[in-house]
N, C-alpha and C positions, 0 to 999 in steps of 0.2 A: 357706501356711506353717503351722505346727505348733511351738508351744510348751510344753516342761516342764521341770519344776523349780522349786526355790525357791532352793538354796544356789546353785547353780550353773542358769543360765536358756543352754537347748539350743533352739536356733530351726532347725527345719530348711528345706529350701528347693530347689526344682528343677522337674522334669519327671514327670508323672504315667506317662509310660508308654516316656521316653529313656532313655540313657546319664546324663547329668547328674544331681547329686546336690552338697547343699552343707550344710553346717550353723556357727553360730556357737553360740559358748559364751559367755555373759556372766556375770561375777562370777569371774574368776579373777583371784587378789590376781598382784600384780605379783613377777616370778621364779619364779614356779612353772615348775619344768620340763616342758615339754611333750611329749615324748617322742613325737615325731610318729609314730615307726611302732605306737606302741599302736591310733593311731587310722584306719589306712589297711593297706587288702588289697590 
């Protein structure tokens, strides 16, 4: 796993050489819109 940020804490997390891929975002205030296709291809 792999962590950065300060405001916002991005932990990413998976498979070194698969398909799978994952990440959390920690520090987002409560109702923030998250506008899921910003973050997905």
């Amino acid at each position: 796993m792999n962590t950065f940020g300060n405001l916002f804490r991005i932990t990413t997390f998976g498979e070194s050489h698969g398909p799978a891929l994952g990440v959390v975002i920690d520090g987002c205030p409560a109702g923030l819109d998250d506008r899921r296709g910003l973050y997905s291809k």
